[in-house]
LUMSEDO-701684 format. One record per residue (C-alpha): x, y, z. Coordinates in steps of 0.02 Angstrom, whole numbers, plus 50000, padded with zeros to 5 digits. Layout:
N
XYZ/...
This chain:
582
573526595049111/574916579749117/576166583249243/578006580149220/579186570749351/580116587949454/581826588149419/581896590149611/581316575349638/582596566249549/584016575449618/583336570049810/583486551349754/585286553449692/585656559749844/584956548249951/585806533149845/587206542549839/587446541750064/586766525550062/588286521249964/589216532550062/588656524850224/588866507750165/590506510750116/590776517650297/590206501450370/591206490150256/592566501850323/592106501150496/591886482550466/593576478650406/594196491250521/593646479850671/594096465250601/595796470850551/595976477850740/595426460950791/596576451250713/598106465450740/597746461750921/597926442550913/599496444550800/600196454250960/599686441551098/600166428050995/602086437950950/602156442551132/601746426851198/603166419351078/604166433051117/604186429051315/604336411351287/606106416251167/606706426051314/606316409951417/607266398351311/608766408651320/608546410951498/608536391351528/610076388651434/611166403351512/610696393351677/611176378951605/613006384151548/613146392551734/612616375951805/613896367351701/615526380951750/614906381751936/615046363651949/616536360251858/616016352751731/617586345151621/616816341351446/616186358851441/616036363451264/615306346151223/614016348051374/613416364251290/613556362751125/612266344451175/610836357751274/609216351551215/607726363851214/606486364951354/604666355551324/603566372651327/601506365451300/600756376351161/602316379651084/603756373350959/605646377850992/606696377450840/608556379550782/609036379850951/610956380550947/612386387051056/613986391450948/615476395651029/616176411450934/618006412451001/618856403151120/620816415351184/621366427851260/620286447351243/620796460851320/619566472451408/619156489651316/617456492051375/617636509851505/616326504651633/617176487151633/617896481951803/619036473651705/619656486351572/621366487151532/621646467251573/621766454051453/620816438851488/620376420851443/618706423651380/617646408251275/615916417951179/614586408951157/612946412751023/611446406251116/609666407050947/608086399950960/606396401250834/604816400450928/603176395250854/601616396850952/600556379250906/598636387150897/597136388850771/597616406950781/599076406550772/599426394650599/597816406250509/599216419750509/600726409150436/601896418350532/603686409450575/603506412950746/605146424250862/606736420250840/608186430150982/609986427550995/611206431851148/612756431951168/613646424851329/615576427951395/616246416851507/617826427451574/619156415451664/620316426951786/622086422251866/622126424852031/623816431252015/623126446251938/622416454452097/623536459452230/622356452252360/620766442452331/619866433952473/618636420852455/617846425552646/617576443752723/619286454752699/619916465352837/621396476252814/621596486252962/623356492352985/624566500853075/625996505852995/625756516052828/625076504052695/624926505752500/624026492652396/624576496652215/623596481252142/621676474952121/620736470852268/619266459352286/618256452252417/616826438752393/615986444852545/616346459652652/617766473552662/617966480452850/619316495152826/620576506452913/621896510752991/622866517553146/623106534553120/624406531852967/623486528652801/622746515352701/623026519152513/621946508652392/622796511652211/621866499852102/619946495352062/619296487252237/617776474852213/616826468852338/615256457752341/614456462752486/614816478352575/616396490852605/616236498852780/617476510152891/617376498553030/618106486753116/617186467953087/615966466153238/616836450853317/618406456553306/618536465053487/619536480053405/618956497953410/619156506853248/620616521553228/620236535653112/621696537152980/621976543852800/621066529552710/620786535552528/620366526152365/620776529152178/620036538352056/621226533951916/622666547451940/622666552752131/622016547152302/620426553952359/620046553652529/618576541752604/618246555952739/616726568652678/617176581752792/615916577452918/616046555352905/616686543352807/616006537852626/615576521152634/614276507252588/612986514152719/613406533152661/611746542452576/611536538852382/613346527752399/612996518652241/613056534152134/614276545052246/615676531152265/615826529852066/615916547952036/616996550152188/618176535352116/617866537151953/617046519551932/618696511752031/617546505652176/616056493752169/615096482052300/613466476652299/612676494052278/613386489452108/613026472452084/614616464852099/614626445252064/615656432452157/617086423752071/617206406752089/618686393652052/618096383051917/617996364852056/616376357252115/615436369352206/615386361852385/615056377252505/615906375452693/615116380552867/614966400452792/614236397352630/615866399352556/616406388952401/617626377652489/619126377452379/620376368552509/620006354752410/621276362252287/622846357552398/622166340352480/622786324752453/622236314852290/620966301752336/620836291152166/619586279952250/618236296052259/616896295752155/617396315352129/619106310152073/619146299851928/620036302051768/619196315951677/618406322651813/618486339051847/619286340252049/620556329551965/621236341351830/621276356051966/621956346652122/623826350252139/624416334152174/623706326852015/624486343251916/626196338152007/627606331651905/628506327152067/627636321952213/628526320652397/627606311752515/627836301452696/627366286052694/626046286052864/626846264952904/628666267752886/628826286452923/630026287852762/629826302252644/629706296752466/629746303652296/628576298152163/628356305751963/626616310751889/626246289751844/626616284352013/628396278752006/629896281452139/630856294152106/632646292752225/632606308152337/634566305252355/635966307552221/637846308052203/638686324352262/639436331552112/640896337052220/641326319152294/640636306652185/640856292852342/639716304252456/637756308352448/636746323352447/634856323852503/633326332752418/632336332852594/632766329752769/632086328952940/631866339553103/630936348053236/630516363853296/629516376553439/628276386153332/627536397253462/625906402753378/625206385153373/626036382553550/626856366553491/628306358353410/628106354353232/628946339153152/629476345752960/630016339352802/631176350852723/631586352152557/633176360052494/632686366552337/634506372852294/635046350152296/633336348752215/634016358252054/636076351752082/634866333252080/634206336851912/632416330051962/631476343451984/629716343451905/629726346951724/628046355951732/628646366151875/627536359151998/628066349852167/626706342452302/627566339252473/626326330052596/626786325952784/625746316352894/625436316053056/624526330153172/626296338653183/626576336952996/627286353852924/628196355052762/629656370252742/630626374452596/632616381452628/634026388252511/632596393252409/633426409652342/633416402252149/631886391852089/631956377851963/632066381951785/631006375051652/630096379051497/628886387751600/629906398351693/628936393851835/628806385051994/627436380652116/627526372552275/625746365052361/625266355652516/623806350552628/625226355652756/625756370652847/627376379052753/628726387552822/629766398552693/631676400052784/632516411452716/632566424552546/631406415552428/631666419352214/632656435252239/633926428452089/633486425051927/631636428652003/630356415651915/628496416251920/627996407452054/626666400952183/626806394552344/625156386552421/624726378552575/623696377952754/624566390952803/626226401352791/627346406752888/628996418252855/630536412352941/632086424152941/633846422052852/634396422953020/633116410753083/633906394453186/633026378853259/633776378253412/633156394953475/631456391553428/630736386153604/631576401053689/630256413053748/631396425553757/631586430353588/632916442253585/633776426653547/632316425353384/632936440053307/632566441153142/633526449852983/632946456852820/632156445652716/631176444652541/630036432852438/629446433552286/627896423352251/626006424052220/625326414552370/623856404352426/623566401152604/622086398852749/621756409452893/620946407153058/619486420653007/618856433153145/617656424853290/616896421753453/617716408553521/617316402453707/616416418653728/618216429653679/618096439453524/619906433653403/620606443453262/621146435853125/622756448753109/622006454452943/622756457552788/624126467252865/624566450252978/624356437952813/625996431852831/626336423452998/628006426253089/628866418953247/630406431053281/630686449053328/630536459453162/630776475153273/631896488753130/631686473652996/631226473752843/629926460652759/629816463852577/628576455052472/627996454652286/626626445752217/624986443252243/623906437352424/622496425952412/621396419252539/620156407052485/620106394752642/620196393852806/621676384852888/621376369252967/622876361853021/623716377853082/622226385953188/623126393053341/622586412353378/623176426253262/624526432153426/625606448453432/627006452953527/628146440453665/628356426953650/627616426053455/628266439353359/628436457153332/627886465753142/629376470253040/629196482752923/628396478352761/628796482652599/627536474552496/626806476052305/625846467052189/627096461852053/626726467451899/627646453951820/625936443651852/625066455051745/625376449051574/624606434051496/625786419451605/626176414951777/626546399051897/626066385651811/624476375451885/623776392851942/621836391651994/620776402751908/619166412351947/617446416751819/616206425851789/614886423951654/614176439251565/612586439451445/613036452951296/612416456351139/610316452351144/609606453350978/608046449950886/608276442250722/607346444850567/606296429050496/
C-alpha cells in the first residue's frame, strides 16, 4: 500500500521554522540590543566627558574675572569681554562669550542673602560655551557637543554701609554698656565681650574666620562674663546657653547660630568670603590686603601709578580736587588743584579788605600717647569755605612731612558745600579732629588717615604737656563722619602682651573724658595698621580717661550716596547654572 506524508509530520516542521524564526529574531534583537547599549554607553562618556570639560571652561573664566577685580584691573569690562577660551587637547570650545547683562544699582531680596534688604552696585555677567569632543566616536554620532551658561554677580559694597568693618581680627571688648545698631564684619577673627554690662549686636555680623567669647590670646586681658547677645531680626537673644556661651567652637554651631539668629550671624562655619577694596592686591606682614596704599602719597613715577592705572583712580590724592601739601626743602605748606597748579592758601578778609585770613597754619603740641610733641598743619575749614576754594568734588588731601608730621582739622562744625553734599578729608598723616565736627547742616562725610584722634571743644595747646590732666579736661563733643583709620593691632612686643584698646578704644583721646560725653555717628573702619602713630593703646594718667560714648551707625549712609571718593569692597557670586538646549 502507498503511504501518505502524516499530517504530523508537517505540523513538527512548521514549528520548528516557526522558533527558528523566532530565535533568530531574538538574536537580531539581542544583537541590536548590544550594539545599541554599546553605542548608548559611548554617547554618555563622550557627553560626560564634554560635559566636565563645559564645567571647566566656565570654571577658567570665573577665575579669570576674579583675577581681573582682585587685582584691580581698570579696563574691566574690555578685559572680560577679550577672555579667550582655554586650549583643551581632544576637544573644540565654541561661542565662548561673556555678556554683561546689567551694569546699576539691585537691591537684595534674596532671604538667605547676607545682604537682603541693601541695595547695591552689582554688574551680571552671562558666562556660554559649546563643547565638541574631536574623536572618531565622537563625529559617527553628529552630535553638537554641551553647551552651559552661568551667570556671575560681581556685588561692589560701600564701606559706609557697615557700622564697623575691619580688614584684620576685630575685638570689641567693652566696658561700659555698648549697642551696635549697624552691620558688622570682620575679614578675620571676632574676639567678643564685655565687662559685666552688655554687648548688644543689632545687625547681621559677618565674620571670615571665627566668632569666639574670648579675649584674643595676646592681648594679656582676662575675659569678663556680661550680657553679650546677638539679633535674630526683632529682639536680642542671648549668646549664653545656660550652661556656656554659643560660639564658633560650640557643638553643631553652624546650624545652631542661624536658627538661634535667625540667619543674622555667619563666619566660616558658613562660608563667609572676604571683601576686598577693588586696589592691587599686595598683602602686608599678616596676609592682609594692604590697603594703606589708599591714603599714601601719589608717586607718578611708579610703575603702579600711571594714568589709567588702577592705584591711581583709587588713591586719594589723585581723587583730590585740592591738595595741601609741605614742601620737605622750604618747610612751606602749599596748595595745589587736581592739574598741579598753586592754589593761594591766603585770601582777603571779607571784613577788612586791607588784612589777610589763612586756610592753614602752624603749631606744636604734647600728644601723650605717642610720648612726643607733634608739629601740625591745621586747617581751618570754617576760612576754607569764607576762601571760596574748597574742592569742588568735595575732596581735600593734606600731607605733612617730617617724622612729627600730623595734620588736624579746627572750626570744623559746618563742612563745605557742593553738588555732592559731601566732604572727605585724607592723609598719609595722623589727624586730630578739635572740636564738634558736621553737627550743622550735617553733610556726608569721611575723614581718613594713620590714625585719629578726638580732641575736645575745650581742648588747648598749651596744656597739652601737663601730666596732670585735670588741667586736660575735656567737654562734650560730637562728630559726624564715616571714618577710616589704622590701629596698632594686639601683640607681643619685647616679650609684654599690648592691647590694641579694641573697638570700644577706636577713637584715640588725650584728656580726661571723666562725666563726658563722646557722641559719634557714622560708620568705623579699620583696614590698616597705623604706621606713623604706633605708640601703645594707654588708659588712664597721664593719657586719657573714656568719656561716655554715644555712638550709632548713621543711617543716613544707608541709601544709595555718601562721601564722595568712598573705597568700596566685592564680592563675586556665581548664580544661575544652566544647561542649554542644542
Amino acid at each position: 500500500m502507498k503511504r501518505h506524508p502524516s499530517p504530523q509530520r508537517g505540523s513538527i516542521l512548521a514549528v520548528t521554522m516557526i522558533i527558528l524564526a523566532i530565535a533568530a529574531i531574538v538574536a537580531v534583537g539581542l544583537a541590536s540590543l548590544a550594539v545599541f547599549q554599546f553605542s548608548d554607553v559611548a554617547r554618555y562618556e563622550i557627553y560626560k566627558n564634554e560635559f566636565e570639560v563645559a564645567e571647566a571652561v566656565l570654571a577658567k573664566v570665573f577665575a579669570e574675572i576674579t583675577f581681573l577685580v582682585e587685582y584691580a584691573h581698570p579696563n574691566l569690562d574690555t578685559e572680560v569681554a577679550n577672555i579667550r577660551p582655554p586650549v583643551v587637547p581632544g576637544y573644540t570650545v565654541r561661542n565662548l562669550s561673556v555678556v554683561k547683562l546689567s551694569d546699576g544699582m539691585e537691591k537684595i531680596t534674596d532671604p538667605n542673602s547676607i545682604w537682603r534688604g541693601l541695595a547695591l552696585h552689582i554688574k551680571r555677567y552671562r558666562i556660554s560655551a559649546q563643547v565638541h569632543q574631536d574623536s572618531r566616536t565622537s563625529d559617527r554620532f553628529k552630535h553638537p557637543g554641551v553647551a552651559l551658561t552661568q551667570d556671575l554677580d560681581l556685588r561692589y559694597i560701600p564701606l559706609y554701609l557697615f557700622a564697623i568693618f575691619y580688614n584684620s581680627d576685630c575685638e570689641i571688648h567693652p566696658g561700659a554698656a555698648m549697642t551696635i545698631n549697624g552691620r558688622v564684619h570682620s575679614n578675620a577673627m571676632l574676639y567678643q565681650g564685655s565687662d559685666g554690662a552688655s554687648l548688644r549686636f543689632r545687625d547681621y555680623v559677618t565674620v571670615v574666620k571665627e566668632i569666639l567669647h574670648q579675649r584674643h590670646p595676646n592681648s594679656g586681658l582676662g575675659l569678663s562674663n556680661g550680657n553679650d547677645s546677638f539679633w535674630n531680626g526683632s529682639s536680642d537673644v542671648s549668646m549664653w546657653s545656660g550652661s556656656r556661651w554659643i560660639d564658633h567652637n560650640f557643638t553643631d554651631w553652624a546650624n545652631v547660630s542661624q536658627s538661634r539668629w535667625n540667619k543674622y550671624v555667619f563666619d566660616s562655619a558658613h562660608e563667609v568670603e572676604v571683601l576686598s577694596p577693588p586696589i592691587p592686591k599686595i598683602m602686608n606682614a599678616q596676609g592682609n590686603l594692604d590697603a594703606y596704599q589708599l591714603i599714601e602719597r601719589a608717586n607718578p613715577s611708579s610703575p603702579d601709578e600711571q594714568p589709567g592705572s588702577s592705584l591711581r583712580q583709587e588713591k586719594f590724592e589723585y581723587k583730590a580736587d585740592l591738595k595741601i601739601l609741605k614742601n620737605p626743602s622750604t618747610g612751606a605748606v602749599e596748595g595745589y588743584n587736581a592739574g598741579g597748579s598753586l592754589v593761594p592758601l591766603t585770601y582777603p578778609d571779607p571784613a577788612n579788605p586791607k588784612a589777610t585770613k589763612s586756610i592753614v597754619s602752624q603749631t606744636t603740641f604734647w600728644d601723650a600717647r605717642e610720648n612726643k610733641t607733634v608739629s601740625t598743619i591745621d586747617v581751618n575749614i570754617a576760612n576754607l569755605i569764607e576762601s571760596g576754594r574748597a574742592p569742588e568734588n568735595g575732596i581735600l588731601y593734606v600731607s605733612n612731612e617730617g617724622a612729627n608730621g600730623v595734620v588736624r582739622l579746627t572750626n570744623a562744625s559746618r563742612l563745605p558745600s557742593n553738588v555732592f553734599n559731601g566732604f572727605t578729608v585724607a592723609s598719609d598723616d595722623p589727624m586730630y579732629v578739635r572740636g564738634n565736627y558736621n553737627t550743622v547742616d550735617k553733610k556726608f562725610s569721611l575723614l581718613a588717615s594713620d590714625s585719629i584722634t578726638v580732641l575736645s571743644n575745650s581742648w588747648n595747646d598749651a596744656n597739652s604737656p601737663n601730666a596732670n590732666w585735670a588741667s586736660r579736661n575735656a567737654s562734650d563733643t560730637t562728630v559726624n563722619s564715616v571714618v577710616f583709620q589704622g590701629i596698632v593691632p594686639t601683640q607681643v612686643s619685647g616679650g609684654t602682651q599690648r592691647y590694641s584698646g579694641g573697638v570700644e578704644n577706636y577713637f584715640r583721646f588725650l584728656e580726661n573724658w571723666s562725666g563726658r560725653t563722646f557722641t559719634f555717628n557714622g560708620s568705623l573702619v579699620c583696614l590698616w595698621n597705623s604706621r606713623k602713630a604706633t605708640g601703645w593703646w594707654r588708659y588712664g594718667n597721664p593719657v586719657y580717661t573714656a568719656p561716655t560714648r554715644t555712638w550709632a551707625w548713621d543711617p543716613i549712609y544707608g541709601g544709595l550716596n555718601g562721601p564722595p571718593g568712598t573705597p568700596r569692597v566685592y564680592n563675586i557670586l556665581r548664580r544661575n547654572w544652566n544647561i542649554r538646549s542644542l
